[in-house]
C-alpha positions in Angstrom: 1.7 -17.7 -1.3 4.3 -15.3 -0.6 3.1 -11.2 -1.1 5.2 -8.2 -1.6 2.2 -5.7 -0.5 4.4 -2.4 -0.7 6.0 -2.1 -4.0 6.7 1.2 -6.5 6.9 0.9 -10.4 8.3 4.0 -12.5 7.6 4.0 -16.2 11.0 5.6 -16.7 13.4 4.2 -14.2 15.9 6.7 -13.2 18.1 6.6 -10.1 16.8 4.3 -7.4 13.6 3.4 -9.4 12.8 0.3 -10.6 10.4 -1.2 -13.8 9.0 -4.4 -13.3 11.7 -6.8 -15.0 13.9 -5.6 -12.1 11.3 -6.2 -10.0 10.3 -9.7 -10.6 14.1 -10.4 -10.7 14.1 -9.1 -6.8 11.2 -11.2 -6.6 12.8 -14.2 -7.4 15.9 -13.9 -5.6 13.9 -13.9 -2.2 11.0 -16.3 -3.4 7.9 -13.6 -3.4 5.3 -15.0 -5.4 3.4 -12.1 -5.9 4.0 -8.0 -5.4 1.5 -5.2 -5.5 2.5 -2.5 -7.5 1.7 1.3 -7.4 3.5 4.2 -9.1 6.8 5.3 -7.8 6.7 8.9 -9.4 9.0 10.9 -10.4 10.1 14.9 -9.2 7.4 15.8 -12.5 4.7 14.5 -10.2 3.2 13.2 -13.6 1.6 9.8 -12.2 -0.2 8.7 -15.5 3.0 7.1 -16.8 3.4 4.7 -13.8 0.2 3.7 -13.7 0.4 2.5 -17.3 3.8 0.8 -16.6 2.1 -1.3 -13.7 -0.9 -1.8 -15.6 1.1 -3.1 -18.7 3.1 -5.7 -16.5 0.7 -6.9 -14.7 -1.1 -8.3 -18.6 2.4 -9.4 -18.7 3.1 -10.9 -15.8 -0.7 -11.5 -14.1 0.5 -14.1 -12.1 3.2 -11.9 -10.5 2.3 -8.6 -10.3 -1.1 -7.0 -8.9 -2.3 -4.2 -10.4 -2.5 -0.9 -8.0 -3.1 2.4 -9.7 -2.5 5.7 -8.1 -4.0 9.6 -8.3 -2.8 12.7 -7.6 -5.2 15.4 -6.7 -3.1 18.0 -7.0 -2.1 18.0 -10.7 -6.1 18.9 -10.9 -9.3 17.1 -9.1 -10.7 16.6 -12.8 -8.1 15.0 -14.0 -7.3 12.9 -11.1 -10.6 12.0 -11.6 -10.0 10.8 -15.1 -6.8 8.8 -14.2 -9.0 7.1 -11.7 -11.9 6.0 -14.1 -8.9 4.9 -16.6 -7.7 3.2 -13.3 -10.8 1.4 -12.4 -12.2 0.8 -16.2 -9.8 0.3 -18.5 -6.6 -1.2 -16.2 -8.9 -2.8 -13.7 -6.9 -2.5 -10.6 -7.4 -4.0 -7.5 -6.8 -1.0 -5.8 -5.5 2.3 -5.5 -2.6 4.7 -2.8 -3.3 8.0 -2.2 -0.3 9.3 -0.9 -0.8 12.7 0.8 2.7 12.9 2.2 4.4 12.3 -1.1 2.1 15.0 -2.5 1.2 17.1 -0.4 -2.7 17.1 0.6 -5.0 16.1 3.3 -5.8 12.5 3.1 -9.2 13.5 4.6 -9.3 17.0 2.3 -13.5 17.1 1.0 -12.1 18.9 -1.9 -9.3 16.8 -3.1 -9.1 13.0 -1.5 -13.0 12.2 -0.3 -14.2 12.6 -3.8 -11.7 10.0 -5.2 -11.9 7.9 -2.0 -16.0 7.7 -3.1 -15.1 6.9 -6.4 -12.9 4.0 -5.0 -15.8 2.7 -2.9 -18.2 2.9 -5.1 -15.6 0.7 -7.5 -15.4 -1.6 -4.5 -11.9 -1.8 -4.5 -9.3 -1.4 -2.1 -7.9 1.9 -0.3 -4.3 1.9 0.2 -3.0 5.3 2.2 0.4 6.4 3.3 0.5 6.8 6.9 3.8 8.2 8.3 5.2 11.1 10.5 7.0 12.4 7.8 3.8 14.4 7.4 2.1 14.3 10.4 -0.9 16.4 9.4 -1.6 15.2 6.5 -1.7 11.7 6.8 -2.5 11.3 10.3 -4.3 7.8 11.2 -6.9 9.9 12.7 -7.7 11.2 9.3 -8.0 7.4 8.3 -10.7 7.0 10.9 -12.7 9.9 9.9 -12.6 8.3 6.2 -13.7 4.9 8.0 -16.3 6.7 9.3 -18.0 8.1 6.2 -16.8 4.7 4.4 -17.4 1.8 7.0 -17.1 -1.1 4.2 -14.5 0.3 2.4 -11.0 -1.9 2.9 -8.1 0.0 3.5 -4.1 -0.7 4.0 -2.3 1.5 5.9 0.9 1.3 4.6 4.1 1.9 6.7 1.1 2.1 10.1 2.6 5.0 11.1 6.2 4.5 10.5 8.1 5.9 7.8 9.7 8.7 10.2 9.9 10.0 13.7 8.5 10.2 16.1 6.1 7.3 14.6 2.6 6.7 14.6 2.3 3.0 15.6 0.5 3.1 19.1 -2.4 5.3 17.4 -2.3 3.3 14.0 -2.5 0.1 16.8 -5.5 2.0 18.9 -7.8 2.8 16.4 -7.5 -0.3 14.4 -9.3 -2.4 17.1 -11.9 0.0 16.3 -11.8 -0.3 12.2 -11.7 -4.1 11.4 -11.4 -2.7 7.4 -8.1 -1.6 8.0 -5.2 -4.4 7.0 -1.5 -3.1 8.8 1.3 -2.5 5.6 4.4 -3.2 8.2 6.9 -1.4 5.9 9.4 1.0 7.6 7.5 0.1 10.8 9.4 -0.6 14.1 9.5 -4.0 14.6 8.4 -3.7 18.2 5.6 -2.1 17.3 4.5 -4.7 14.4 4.9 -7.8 16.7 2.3 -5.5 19.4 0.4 -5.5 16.1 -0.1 -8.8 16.0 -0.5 -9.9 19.2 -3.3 -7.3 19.8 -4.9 -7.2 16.4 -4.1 -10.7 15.1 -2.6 -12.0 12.5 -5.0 -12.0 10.0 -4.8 -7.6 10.3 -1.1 -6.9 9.6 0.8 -7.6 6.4 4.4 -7.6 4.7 5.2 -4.9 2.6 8.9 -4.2 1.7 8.9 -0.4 0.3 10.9 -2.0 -2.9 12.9 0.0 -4.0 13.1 2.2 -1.3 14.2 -0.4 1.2 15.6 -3.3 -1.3 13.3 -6.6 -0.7 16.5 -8.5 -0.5 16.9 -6.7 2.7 13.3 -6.4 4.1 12.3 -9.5 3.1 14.8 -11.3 5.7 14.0 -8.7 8.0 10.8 -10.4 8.5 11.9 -14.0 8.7 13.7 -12.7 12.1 10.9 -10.8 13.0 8.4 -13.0 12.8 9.9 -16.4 13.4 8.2 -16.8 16.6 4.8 -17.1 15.0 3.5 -20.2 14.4 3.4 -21.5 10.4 -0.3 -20.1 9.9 0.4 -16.7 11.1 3.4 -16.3 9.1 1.8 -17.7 5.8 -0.9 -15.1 6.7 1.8 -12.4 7.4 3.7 -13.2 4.6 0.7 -13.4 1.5 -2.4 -15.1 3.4 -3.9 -11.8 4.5 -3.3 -10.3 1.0 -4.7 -13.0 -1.1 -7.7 -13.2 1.0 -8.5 -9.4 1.0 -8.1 -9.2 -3.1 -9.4 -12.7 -3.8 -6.4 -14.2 -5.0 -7.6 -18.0 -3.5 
């Protein structure tokens, strides 16, 4: 089973954004069984609409598209707080992305991100966060470890590990992950280098595809990784490639 685990979804698709009949069409032209989808967002910040969008494919489509929500803080704790419980209740995601760079909050913030990031534990669901230098700061992997701290069950992808600018975050992302087995490795926009070391020091069964569709068009990303990871052996790759995904979200 082949898993997209880095995909965005906008309600109203409007210059490089994509809704989810273009999606599965990318899906098909590469062969990816399965994509997680969280909002895409547009300049409004408004994340509501997306998170419908996703949620209505995925009754569509439900077994192609798995259903991530998203919240942001920012447009009002409370009401990030009711997206959430619409989130969890009513769409029944598997999980959702905080995405402090995008929005511009501490990931670790007591005020703004912990009390969502309990709500997602308590839900047991999974805990996606962007981690890039694009905002150094504010989504720091060192901020993911204080959250794996206060939450030591809690699953959580750490999408891009680091990557998605520069100077990157990989050998820190790589470092502390030996520490925090709950973390799974989202290898979009992440140096290739860096995501073979990945798997050689963390295994496997820790590090995932993700493409960053439509960012980075699948097409593109997704034969990225056949040259990337070629060398592994069939096992790794199927884990790479889906494996590792279906597993955490009990798709097998």
């Amino acid at each position: 089973m082949f898993i997209d685990a880095d995909c965005h979804i906008a309600a109203n698709p409007a210059g490089i954004g994509i809704g989810i009949d273009e999606l599965l069409r990318w899906m098909d032209q590469v062969g990816v069984d399965k994509a997680i989808c969280w909002p895409m967002v547009s300049y409004t910040r408004e994340i509501a609409p997306d998170n419908r969008a996703i949620y209505e494919g995925a009754k569509r489509h439900p077994d192609r598209i798995i259903n991530f929500g998203g919240v942001n803080p920012l447009l009002g704790i409370e009401e990030a707080k009711e997206e959430l419980t619409r989130c969890i209740e009513e769409y029944g995601v598997k999980g959702v992305k905080l995405n402090g760079a995008r929005d511009g909050y501490y990931i670790d913030d007591p005020h703004l991100s912990l009390p969502l990031i309990e709500m997602i534990a308590q839900a047991g669901i999974v805990l996606a966060l962007h981690c890039g230098s694009n905002d150094f700061e504010r989504t720091h992997p060192f901020r993911i470890a204080k959250i794996s701290e206060m939450f030591p069950d809690l699953p959580i992808m750490v999408v891009h590990m680091g990557g998605a600018g520069r100077p990157a975050l990989h050998d820190a992302v790589i470092e502390l992950a030996q520490k925090y087995p709950t973390w799974y490795l989202i290898d979009s926009e992440a140096d290739y280098r860096k995501v073979l070391q990945a798997v050689e020091i963390l295994g496997a069964e820790r590090v995932c595809y993700g493409s960053d569709t439509p960012f980075c068009p699948m097409k593109f990303e997704w034969g990225i990784r056949q040259v990337i990871y070629q060398e592994l052996s069939d096992e790794e790759r199927g884990l790479v490639l889906g494996g590792n995904m279906a597993r955490l979200l009990h798709l097998q």
